[in-house]
C-alpha positions in Angstrom: -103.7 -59.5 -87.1 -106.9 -61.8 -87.0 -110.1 -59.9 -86.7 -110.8 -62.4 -83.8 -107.6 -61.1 -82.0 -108.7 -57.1 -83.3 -111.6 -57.5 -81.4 -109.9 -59.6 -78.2 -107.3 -55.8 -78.1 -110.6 -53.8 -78.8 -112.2 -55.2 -75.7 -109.8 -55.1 -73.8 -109.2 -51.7 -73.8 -112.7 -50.4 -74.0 -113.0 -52.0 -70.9 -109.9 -50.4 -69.3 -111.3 -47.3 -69.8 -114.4 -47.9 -67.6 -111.6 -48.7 -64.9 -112.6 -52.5 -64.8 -108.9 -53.6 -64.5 -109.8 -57.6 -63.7 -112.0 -57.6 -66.7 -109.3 -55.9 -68.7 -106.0 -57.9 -67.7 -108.2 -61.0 -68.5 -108.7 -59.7 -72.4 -105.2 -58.0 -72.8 -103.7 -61.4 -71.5 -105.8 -63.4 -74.1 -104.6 -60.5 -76.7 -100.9 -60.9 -76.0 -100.9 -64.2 -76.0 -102.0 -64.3 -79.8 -99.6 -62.0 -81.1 -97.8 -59.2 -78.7 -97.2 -57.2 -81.1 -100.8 -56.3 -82.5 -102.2 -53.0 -82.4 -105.4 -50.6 -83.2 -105.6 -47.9 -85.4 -101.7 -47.6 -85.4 -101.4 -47.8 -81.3 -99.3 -49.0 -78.9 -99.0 -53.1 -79.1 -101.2 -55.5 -76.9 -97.4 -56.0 -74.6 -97.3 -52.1 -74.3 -101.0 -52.4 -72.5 -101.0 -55.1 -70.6 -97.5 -54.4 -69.0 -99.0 -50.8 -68.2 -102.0 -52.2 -66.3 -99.5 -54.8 -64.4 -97.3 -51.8 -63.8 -99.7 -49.5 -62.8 -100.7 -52.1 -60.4 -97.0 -52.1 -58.4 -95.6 -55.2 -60.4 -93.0 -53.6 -62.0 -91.1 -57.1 -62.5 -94.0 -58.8 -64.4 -94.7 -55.6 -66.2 -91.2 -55.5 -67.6 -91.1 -59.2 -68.8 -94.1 -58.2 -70.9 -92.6 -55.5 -72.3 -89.4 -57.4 -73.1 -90.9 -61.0 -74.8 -93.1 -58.0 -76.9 -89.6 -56.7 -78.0 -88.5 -59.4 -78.9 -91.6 -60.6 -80.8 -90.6 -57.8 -83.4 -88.2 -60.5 -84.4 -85.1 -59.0 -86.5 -86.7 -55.5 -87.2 -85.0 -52.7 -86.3 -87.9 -50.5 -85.8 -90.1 -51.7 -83.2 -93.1 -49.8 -81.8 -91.5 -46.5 -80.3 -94.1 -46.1 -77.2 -93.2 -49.7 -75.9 -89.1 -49.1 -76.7 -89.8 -45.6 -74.4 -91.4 -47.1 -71.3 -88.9 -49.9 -71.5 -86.3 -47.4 -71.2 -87.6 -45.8 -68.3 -88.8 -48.5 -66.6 -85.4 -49.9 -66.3 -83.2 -48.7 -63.3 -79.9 -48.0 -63.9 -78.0 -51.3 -62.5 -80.6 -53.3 -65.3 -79.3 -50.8 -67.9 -76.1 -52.6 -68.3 -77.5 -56.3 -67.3 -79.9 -56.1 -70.0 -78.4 -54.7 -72.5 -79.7 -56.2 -75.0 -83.0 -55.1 -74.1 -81.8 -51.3 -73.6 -79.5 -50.9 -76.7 -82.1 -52.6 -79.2 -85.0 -49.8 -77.2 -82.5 -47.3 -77.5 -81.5 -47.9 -80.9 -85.2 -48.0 -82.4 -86.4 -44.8 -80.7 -83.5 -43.0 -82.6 -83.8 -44.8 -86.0 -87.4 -43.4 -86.5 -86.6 -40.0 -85.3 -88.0 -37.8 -88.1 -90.2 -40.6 -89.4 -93.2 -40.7 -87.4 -96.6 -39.0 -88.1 -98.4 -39.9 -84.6 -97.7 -36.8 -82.1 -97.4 -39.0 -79.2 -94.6 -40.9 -81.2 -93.0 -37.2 -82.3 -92.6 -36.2 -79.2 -91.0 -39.1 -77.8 -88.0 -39.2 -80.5 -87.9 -35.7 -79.9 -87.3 -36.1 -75.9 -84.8 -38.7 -76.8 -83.1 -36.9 -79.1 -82.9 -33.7 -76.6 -81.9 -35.8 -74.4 -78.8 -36.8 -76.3 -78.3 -32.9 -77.0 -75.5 -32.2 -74.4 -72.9 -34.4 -76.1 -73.1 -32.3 -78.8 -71.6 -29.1 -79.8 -73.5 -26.5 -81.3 -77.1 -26.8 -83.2 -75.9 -29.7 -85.0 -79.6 -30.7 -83.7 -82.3 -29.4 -85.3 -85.1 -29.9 -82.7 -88.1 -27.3 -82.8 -88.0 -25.6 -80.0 -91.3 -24.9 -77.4 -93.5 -22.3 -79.0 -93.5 -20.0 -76.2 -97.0 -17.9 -77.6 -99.1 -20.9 -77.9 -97.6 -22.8 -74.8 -98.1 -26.3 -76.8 -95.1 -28.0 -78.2 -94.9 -27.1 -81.4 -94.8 -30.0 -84.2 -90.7 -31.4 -83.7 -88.7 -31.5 -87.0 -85.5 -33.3 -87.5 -82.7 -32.8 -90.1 -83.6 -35.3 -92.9 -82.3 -38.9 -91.9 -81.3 -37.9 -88.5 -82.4 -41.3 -86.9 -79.6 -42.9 -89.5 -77.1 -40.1 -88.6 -77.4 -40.4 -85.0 -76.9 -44.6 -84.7 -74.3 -44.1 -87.0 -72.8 -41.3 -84.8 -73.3 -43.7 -81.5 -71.5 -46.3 -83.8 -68.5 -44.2 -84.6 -68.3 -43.8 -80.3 -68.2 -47.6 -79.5 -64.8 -48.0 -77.7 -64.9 -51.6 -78.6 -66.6 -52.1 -81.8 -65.9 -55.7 -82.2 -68.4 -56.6 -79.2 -72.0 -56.4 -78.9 -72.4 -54.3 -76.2 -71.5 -50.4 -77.0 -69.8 -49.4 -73.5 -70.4 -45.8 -74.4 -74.7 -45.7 -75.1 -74.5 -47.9 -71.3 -72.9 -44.8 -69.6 -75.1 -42.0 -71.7 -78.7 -44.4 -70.7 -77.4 -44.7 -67.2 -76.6 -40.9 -67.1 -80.0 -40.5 -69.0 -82.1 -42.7 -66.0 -80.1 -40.6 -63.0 -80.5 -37.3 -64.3 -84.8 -37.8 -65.0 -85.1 -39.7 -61.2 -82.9 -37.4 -59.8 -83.5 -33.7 -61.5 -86.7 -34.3 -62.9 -89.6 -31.9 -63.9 -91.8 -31.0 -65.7 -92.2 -27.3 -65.7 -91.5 -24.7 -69.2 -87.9 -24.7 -68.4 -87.4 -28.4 -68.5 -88.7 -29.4 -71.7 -88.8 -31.4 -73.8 -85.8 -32.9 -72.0 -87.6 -33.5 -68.8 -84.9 -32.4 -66.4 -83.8 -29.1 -65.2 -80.0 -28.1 -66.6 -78.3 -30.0 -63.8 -79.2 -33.0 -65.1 -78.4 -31.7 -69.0 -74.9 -31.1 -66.9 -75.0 -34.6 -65.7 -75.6 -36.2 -69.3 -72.5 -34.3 -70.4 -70.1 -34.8 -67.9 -71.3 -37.3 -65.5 -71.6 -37.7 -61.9 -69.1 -34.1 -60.5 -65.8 -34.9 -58.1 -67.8 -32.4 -55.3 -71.3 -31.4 -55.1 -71.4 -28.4 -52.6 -74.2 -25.8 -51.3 -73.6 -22.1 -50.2 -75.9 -22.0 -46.7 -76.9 -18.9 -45.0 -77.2 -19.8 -41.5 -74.1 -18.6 -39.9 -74.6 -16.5 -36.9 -71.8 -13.9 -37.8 -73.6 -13.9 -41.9 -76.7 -12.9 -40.4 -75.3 -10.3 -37.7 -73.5 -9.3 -40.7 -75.9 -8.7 -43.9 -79.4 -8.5 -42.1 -78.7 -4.8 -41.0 -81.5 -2.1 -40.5 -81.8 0.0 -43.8 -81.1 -3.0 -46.2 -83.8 -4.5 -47.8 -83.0 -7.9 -48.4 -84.1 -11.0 -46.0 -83.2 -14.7 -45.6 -85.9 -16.0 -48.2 -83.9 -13.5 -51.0 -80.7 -15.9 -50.9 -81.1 -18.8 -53.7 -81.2 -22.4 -53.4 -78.1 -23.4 -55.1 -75.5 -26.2 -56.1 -71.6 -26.2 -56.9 -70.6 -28.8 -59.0 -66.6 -29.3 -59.6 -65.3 -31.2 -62.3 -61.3 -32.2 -61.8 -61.2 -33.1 -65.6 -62.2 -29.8 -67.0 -59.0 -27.9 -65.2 -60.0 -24.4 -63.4 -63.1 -24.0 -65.6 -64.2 -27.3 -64.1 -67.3 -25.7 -62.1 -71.0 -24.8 -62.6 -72.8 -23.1 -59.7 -76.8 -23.9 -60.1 -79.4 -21.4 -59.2 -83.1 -21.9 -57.7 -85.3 -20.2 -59.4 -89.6 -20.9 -59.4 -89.1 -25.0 -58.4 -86.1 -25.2 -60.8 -82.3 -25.2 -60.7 -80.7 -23.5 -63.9 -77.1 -22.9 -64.7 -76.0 -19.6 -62.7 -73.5 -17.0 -62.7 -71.5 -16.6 -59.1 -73.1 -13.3 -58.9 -76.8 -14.8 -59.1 -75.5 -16.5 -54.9 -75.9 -12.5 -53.9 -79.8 -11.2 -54.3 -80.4 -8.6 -56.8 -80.9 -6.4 -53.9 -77.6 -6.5 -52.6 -76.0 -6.1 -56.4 -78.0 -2.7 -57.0 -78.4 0.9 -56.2 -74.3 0.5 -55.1 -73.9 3.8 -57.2 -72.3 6.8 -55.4 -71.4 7.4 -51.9 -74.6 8.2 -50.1 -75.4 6.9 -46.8 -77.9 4.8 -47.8 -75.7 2.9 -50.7 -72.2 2.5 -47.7 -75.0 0.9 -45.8 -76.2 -1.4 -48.8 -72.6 -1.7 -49.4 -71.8 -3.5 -46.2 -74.2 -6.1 -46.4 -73.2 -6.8 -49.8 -69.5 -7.2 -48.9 -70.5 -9.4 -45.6 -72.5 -11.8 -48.0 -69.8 -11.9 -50.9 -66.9 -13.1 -48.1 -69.3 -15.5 -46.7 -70.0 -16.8 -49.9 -66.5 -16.6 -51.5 -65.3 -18.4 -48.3 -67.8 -21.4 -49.0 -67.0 -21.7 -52.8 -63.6 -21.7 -51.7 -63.1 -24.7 -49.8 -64.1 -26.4 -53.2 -62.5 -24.9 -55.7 -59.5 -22.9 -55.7 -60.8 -20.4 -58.5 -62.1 -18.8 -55.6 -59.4 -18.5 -53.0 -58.2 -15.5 -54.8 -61.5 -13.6 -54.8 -62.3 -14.6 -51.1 -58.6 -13.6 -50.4 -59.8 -9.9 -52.2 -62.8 -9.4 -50.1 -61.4 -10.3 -47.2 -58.7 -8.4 -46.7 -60.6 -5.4 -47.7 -63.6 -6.6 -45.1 -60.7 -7.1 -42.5 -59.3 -3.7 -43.3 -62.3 -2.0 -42.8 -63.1 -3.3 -39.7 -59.9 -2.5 -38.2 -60.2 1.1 -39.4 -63.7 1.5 -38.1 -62.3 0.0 -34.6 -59.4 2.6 -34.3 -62.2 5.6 -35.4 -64.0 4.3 -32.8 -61.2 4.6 -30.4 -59.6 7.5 -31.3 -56.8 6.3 -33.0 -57.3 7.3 -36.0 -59.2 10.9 -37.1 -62.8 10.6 -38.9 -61.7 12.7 -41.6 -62.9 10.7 -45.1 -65.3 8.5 -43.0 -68.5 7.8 -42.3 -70.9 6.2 -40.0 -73.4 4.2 -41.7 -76.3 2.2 -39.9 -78.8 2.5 -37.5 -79.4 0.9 -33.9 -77.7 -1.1 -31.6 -74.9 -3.5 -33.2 -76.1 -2.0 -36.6 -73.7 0.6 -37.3 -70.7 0.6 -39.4 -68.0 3.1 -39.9 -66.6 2.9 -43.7 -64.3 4.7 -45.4 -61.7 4.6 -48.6 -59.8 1.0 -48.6 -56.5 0.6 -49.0 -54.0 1.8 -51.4 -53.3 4.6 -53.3 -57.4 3.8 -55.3 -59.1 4.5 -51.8 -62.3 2.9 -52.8 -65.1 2.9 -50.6 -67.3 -0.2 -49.9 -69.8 0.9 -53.0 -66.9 0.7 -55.4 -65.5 -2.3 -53.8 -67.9 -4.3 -54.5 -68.9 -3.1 -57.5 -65.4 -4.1 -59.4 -66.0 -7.4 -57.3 -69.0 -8.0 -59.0 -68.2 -6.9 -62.2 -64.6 -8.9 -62.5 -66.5 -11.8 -61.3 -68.9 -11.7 -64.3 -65.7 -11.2 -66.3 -64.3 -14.7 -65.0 -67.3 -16.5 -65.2 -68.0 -15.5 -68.8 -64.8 -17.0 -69.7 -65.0 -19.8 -67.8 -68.6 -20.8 -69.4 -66.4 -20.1 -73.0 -64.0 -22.5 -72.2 -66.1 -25.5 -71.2 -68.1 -25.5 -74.2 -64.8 -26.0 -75.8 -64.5 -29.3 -74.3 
């Protein structure tokens, strides 16, 4: 670099920090067009800041050709400057991902060849968001990313097994279904996965990084777009005649935000139900639909737990219903609860009427509409609501469990 063009890059961006964008876009321009590629101090190239001005300025087009012709002006390195190869990357929406391919694999490729090499902190981080980012097709820690230091709440310095960058290109060149071309069909789909999961399950909260998506989107990466993506509401008029019951302390607010995914691929432990949880979905249990509330203080057989009880076993058969529509793991367990919910009733009714003695029942409740008359289920067992739903919720952990075991065996 000439010291004429240093000081043409210098200029320009002393005077993009006073926020004199004209002024600035006039020296940048002059800078690029002596060499794209130049830099200060070890910085991002001339392309990298005149394309961010243009951009920030809504002409994404003519930000991206700047970015691109700088690219290319690396020539036939394989390295190119890792803070340009990164905006290029997520500047480009997912149709251009496969269009420009050239573009995106050569990016792609660089950002993962220096992993572990760089010394800049800006640069560190990005191979180590990359990197993350490729985390879910892999099995295992056979990553060795730092993970966030929770005391100091500052990303701690990444580190990398040694040659890592070389390990994963050749690890994306072992996946190339056809080899022979030059496009690698399977880094398209992972970079187009890549660009849907940030737009669409972005954030930038603790729980996201260094990703920079919540674990739907780490989901996503894996497995791709599901066969069914489903919500549990809780606006029925029966649900809330049903579980919002004097005595029970749980309210509308307490029921999560949440997401069933189905994957047809993955046979019956094909599933994922997401949680809400502070602004950010996270892989849940089915349990985790019901609010602690509900899935506590269930112990014994005092009035106050039958009436707990109740609630709980309205909310699990509205919620078992839903998830059954969607996937047939849960017809059985929504087949459980309701015929026990069903049975009760009817044995409440006949109490009610006379038909049946109140011997080994009780009346639960209080106020109009709000009481309940419970007693032991069916069968030989006899449980009562508080033990009914207990083994519910306990065999559905059981399931669950398993069912997380076996996908990450796929």
């Amino acid at each position: 670099m000439t010291p004429a063009a240093d000081s043409i890059l210098s200029m320009g961006l002393r005077v993009l920090s006073s926020r004199d964008t004209a002024q600035a876009l006039q020296h940048l321009r002059q800078a690029f067009k002596a060499d794209p590629t130049q830099t200060i101090n070890g910085g991002p190239p001339a392309g990298y800041w005149l394309g961010r001005v243009l951009h920030a300025q809504g002409k994404r087009r003519a930000a991206l050709q700047r970015w691109k012709k700088s690219l290319n002006a690396y020539g036939d390195s394989t390295m190119c400057d890792i803070v340009l190869s990164d905006v290029i990357l997520r500047t480009l929406e997912n149709r251009e991902i496969s269009s420009e391919w050239s573009v995106a694999g050569r990016a792609y490729r660089s950002v993962l060849g220096q992993a572990g090499t760089l010394s800049s902190p800006l640069a560190d981080s990005i191979a180590a968001r990359h990197v993350a980012q490729l985390s879910p097709l892999f099995s295992g820690d056979s990553l060795n990313i730092s993970r966030k230091d929770e005391k100091q709440g500052v990303d701690s310095e990444s580190r990398f097994q040694t040659g890592i960058g070389e390990q994963l290109l050749r690890w994306w060149r072992d996946q190339d279904p056809l080899p022979a071309t030059e496009r690698n069909e399977r880094m398209i789909e992972h970079l187009r996965r890549v660009d849907y999961a940030r737009r669409e399950f972005g954030c930038e909260k603790r729980g996201c990084r260094p990703q920079g998506w919540d674990e739907r989107g780490t989901v996503y990466v894996r497995f791709g777009p599901p066969a069914q993506r489903e919500s549990v509401t809780y606006n029925e008029a029966d649900f809330n005649l049903d579980v919002f019951r004097s005595g029970v302390p749980v309210s509308s607010h307490d029921f999560p935000d949440n997401e069933l995914w189905t994957y047809d691929h993955i046979d019956q432990s094909g599933k994922y139900v997401f949680v809400e949880e502070d602004g950010v979905f996270r892989v849940g249990r089915t349990n985790d639909l019901l609010p602690r509330s509900l899935r506590t203080g269930l112990a014994g057989r005092t009035d106050r737990s039958l009436n707990k009880a109740v609630s709980s076993l309205a909310a699990l058969r509205h919620i078992y219903e839903k998830l059954a529509l969607h996937h047939g793991d849960y017809t059985q367990r929504y087949a459980e609860v309701q015929n026990y919910f069903s049975w009760q009733e009817e044995q409440g009714r006949l109490v009610k009427m006379g038909a049946l003695p109140e011997s080994g029942t009780r009346t639960v409740g209080q106020g109009v509409g709000q009481t309940r008359v419970v007693g032991p289920g069916p069968g030989t067992n006899g449980q009562y609501p508080t033990e009914f739903v207990s083994n519910r919720l306990r065999e559905s952990e059981s399931r669950d469990r398993r069912d997380a075991r076996e996908r990450e065996e796929k």
